[in-house]
N, C-alpha and C positions, 0 to 999 in steps of 0.2 A: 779223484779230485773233488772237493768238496764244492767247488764252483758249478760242476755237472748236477748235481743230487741238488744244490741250493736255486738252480737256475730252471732245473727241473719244475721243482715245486713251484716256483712262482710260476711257470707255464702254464701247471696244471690248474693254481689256482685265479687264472686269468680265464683258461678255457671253462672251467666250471662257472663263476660269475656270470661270461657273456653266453653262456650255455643256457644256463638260468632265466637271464635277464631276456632272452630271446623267445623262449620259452612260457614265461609268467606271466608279459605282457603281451605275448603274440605278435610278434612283430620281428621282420628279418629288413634285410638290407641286401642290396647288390653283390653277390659275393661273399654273403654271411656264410654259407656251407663252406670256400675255401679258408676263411681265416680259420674257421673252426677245425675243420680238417689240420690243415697245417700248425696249429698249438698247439691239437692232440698228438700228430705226427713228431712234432721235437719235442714237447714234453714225456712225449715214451721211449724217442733213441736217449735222451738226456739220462732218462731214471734208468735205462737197462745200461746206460755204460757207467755210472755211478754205482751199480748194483755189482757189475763185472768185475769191477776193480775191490771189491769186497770180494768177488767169489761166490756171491749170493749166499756167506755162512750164513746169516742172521735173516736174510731179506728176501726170503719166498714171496712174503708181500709185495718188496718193489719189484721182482722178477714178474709176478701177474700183472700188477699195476701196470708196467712198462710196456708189456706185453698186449692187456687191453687197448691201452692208449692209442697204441700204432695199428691196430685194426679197427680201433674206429675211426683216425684219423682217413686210414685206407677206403673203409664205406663212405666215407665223406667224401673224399679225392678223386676217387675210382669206380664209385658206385658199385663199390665191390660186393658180391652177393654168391652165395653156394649156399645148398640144403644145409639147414640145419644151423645156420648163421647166429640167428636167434639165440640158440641154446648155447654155443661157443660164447655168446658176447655174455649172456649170463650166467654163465658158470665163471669167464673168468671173475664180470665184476662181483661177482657173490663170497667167491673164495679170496681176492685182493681184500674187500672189506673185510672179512671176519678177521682174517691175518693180520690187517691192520690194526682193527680193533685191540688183536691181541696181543701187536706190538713183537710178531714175531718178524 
């Protein structure tokens, strides 16, 4: 449904803004790690089931994308941590953008 993949996107780009804005000016808020958490967390079930319903022909991207989203919502949430976290977060977000980029 395109309402998933459309409602997606404004999630992610609500979370990226106050990601930013939090960020640039150095400045948090009471519970800024949960909303954060939690926009990343539905913005990634949102694009993986938007993605699902494609079958992911076309959308390795949104499959990473989706996928990132929800583990960092998760280290946000759950102060989720294992060896080697690091290198997971940026492999996915490294391979989502170039995919992206590529529009595949």
């Amino acid at each position: 449904m395109k309402i998933d993949k459309r409602l997606g996107e404004v999630l992610l780009a609500v979370w990226l803004i106050l990601s930013a804005l939090l960020s640039l000016l150095s400045i948090s808020f009471t519970g800024s790690g949960v909303v954060l958490g939690l926009l990343a967390l539905a913005a990634g079930v949102l694009l993986l089931l938007s993605g699902a319903r494609l079958k992911f022909k076309n959308s390795l991207a949104l499959l990473l994308l989706g996928i990132w989203l929800i583990l960092e919502g998760l280290v946000m949430l759950l102060a989720l941590s294992f060896s080697g976290l690091g290198i997971v977060r940026g492999v996915l977000a490294l391979a989502a953008g170039i995919l992206l980029l590529l529009k595949r």
